[in-house]
C-alpha positions in Angstrom: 9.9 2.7 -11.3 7.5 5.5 -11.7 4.0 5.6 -10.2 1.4 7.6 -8.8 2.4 9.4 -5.7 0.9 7.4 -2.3 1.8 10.1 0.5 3.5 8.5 3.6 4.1 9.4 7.3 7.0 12.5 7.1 8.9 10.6 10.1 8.9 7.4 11.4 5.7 6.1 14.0 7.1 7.5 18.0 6.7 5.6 20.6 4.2 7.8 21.7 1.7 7.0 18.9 2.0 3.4 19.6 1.4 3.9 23.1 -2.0 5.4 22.0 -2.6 2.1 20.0 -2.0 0.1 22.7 -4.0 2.4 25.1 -6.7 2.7 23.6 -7.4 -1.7 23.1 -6.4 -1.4 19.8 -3.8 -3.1 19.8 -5.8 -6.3 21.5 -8.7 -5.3 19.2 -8.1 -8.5 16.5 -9.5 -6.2 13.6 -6.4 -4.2 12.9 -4.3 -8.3 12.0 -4.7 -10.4 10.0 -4.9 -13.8 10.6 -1.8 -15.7 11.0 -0.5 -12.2 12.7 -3.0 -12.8 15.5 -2.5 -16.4 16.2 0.6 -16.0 17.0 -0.1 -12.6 19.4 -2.3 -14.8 21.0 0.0 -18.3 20.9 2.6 -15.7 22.2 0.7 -14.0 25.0 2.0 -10.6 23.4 0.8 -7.5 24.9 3.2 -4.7 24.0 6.3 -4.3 22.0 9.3 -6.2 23.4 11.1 -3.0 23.6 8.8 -1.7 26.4 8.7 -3.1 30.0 6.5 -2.0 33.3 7.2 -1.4 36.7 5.0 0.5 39.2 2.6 1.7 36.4 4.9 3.3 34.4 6.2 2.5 30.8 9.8 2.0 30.2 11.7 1.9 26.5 14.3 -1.1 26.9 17.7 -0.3 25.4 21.4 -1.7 25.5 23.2 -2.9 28.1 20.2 -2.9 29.7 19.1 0.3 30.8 15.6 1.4 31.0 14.3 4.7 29.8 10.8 6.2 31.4 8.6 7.2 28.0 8.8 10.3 29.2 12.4 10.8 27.8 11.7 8.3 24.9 8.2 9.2 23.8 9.6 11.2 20.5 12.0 8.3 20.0 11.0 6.2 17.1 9.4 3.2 18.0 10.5 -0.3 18.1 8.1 -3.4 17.0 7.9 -6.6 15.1 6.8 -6.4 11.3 3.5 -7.8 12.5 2.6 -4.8 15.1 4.1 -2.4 12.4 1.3 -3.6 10.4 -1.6 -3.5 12.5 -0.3 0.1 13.9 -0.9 0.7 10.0 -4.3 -0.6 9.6 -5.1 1.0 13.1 -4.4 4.8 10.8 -6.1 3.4 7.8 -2.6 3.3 6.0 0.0 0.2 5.0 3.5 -0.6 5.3 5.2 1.0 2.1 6.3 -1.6 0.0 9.8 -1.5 -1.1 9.5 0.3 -4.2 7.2 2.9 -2.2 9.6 3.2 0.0 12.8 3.7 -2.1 10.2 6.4 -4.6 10.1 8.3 -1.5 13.7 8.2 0.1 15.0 8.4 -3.8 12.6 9.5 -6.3 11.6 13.3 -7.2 8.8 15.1 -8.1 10.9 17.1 -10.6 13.2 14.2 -12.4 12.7 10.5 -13.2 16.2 10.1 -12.1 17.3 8.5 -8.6 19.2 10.4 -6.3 22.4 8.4 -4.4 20.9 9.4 -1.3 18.0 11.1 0.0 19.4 14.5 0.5 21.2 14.0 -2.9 24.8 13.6 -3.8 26.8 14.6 -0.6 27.7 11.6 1.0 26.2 10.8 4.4 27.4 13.0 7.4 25.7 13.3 11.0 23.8 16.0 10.1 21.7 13.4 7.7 20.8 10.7 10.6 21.5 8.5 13.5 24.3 6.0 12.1 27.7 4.7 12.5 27.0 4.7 16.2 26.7 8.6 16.5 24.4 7.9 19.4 23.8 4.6 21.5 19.8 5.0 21.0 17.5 6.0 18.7 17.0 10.3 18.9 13.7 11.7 18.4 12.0 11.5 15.3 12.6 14.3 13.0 16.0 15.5 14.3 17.8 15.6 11.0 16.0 17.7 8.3 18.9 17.7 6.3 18.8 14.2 5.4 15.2 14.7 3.9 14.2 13.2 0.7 12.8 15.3 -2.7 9.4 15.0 -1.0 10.5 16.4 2.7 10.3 13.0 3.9 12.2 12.4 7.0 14.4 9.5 9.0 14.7 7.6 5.5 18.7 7.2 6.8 19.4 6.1 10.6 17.3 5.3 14.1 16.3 1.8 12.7 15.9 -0.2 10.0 12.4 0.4 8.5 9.8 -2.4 7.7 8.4 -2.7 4.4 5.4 -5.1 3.1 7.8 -6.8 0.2 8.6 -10.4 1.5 12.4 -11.1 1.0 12.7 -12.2 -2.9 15.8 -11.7 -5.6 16.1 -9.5 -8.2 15.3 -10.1 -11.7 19.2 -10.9 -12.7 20.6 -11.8 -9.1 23.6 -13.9 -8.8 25.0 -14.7 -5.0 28.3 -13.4 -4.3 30.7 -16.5 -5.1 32.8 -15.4 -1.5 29.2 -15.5 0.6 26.5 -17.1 -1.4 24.4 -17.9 1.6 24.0 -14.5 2.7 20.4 -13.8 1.3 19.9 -17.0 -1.2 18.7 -19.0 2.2 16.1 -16.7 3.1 14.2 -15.7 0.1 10.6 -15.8 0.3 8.7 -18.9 -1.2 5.4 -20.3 -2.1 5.0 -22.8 0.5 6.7 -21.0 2.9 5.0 -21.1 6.3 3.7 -17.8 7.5 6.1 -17.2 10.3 9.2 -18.4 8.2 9.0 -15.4 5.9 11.4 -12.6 5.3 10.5 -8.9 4.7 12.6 -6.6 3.4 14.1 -3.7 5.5 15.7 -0.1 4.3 17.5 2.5 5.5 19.6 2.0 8.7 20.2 2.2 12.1 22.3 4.0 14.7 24.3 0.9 14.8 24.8 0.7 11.1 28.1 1.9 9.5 28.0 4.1 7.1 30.1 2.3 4.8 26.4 0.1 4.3 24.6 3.4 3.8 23.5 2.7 0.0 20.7 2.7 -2.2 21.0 -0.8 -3.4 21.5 -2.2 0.6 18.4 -4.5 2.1 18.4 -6.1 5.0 15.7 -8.4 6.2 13.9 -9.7 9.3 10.6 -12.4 9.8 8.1 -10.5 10.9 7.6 -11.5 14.2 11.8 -11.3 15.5 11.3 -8.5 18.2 15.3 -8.2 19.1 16.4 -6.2 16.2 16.5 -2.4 15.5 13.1 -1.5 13.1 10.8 0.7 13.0 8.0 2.0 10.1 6.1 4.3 9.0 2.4 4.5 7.5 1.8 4.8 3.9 -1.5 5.7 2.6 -3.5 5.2 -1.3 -4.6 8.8 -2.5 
């Protein structure tokens, strides 16, 4: 698919940019949602990403085996929020989530060829030096700490940290069969008409640090409804020229 370039955020959104959203009343401000995403904020009594807790006025980033991190030491890490804060973070910047096909143009397209690359940094198959995968750290690192993996466009963090949000609602390809071994694994949670708001799937790309690498490919989508808090995502902002 070709299209006008949109321009996106070079690195994913750091925890310290959504602390400014949520410090500054933003975040509680019921402008930046959209409807259904703000009933259930409110139904929900949600006042900060579930990846953040408090204790004696100071912010902590949550992470496994339960051990706390002060921001200071996580503020460059990526940050980690439902699909539904990722997209009023967006509207808060006057951007949007990329939708999938924005999102694979940038990680795979190229100013100079209408041709795909395998990966974003081209043909080399994926190595530390291109992200945060296949468990080469137990937590996200700081945003923009693998310029080798950039795309065509210099955009950053396409491959590792977490899995990044995307606008597209969870739907088959023109031409998709199920696998005949697993045909479950995406058929049951495909997007549909009548589908009630909080049901819905949207696609995820990219990775994780605790995806292998042996997933790491162009064609791979996972998925998440938007407001599941206990998974690895993050976003970045996409913007119209």
């Amino acid at each position: 698919m070709r299209f006008d370039w949109f321009g996106s955020d070079r690195t994913h959104v750091c925890t310290f940019s959504y602390i400014q959203f949520v410090s500054s009343g933003a975040y509680d401000d019921a402008s930046h949602w959209v409807e259904g995403d703000w009933k259930w904020k409110e139904k929900a009594d949600v006042k900060h990403p579930q990846s953040w807790c408090f204790r004696d006025g100071q912010v902590f980033v949550c992470t496994l085996f339960g051990i706390d991190i002060p921001l200071v030491l996580a503020s460059t890490w990526p940050v980690c929020v439902t699909w539904a804060e990722a997209c009023a973070y967006a509207r808060w910047k006057g951007g949007h989530l990329p939708s999938e096909a924005e999102w694979c143009h940038a990680a795979y397209g190229s100013p100079s060829s209408d041709d795909d690359r395998p990966y974003p940094w081209g043909s080399e198959m994926p190595t530390t030096e291109h992200g945060n995968f296949n468990w080469k750290s137990w937590s996200p690192m700081p945003v923009g700490s693998h310029p080798k993996g950039s795309s065509a466009w210099g955009v950053e963090d396409l491959i590792g940290d977490g899995w990044e949000w995307t606008g597209t609602p969870f739907d088959a390809y023109d031409g998709f069969e199920a696998m005949d071994n697993y045909p479950g694994y995406s058929v049951d949670f495909f997007a549909t008409d009548d589908e009630v708001y909080l049901e819905k799937h949207y696609v995820m790309k990219g990775a994780s640090f605790a995806t292998s690498s042996h997933l790491i490919r162009r064609s791979f989508r996972n998925f998440y409804q938007a407001y599941y808090p206990y998974m690895f995502a993050t976003f970045r902002v996409a913007y119209c020229n």
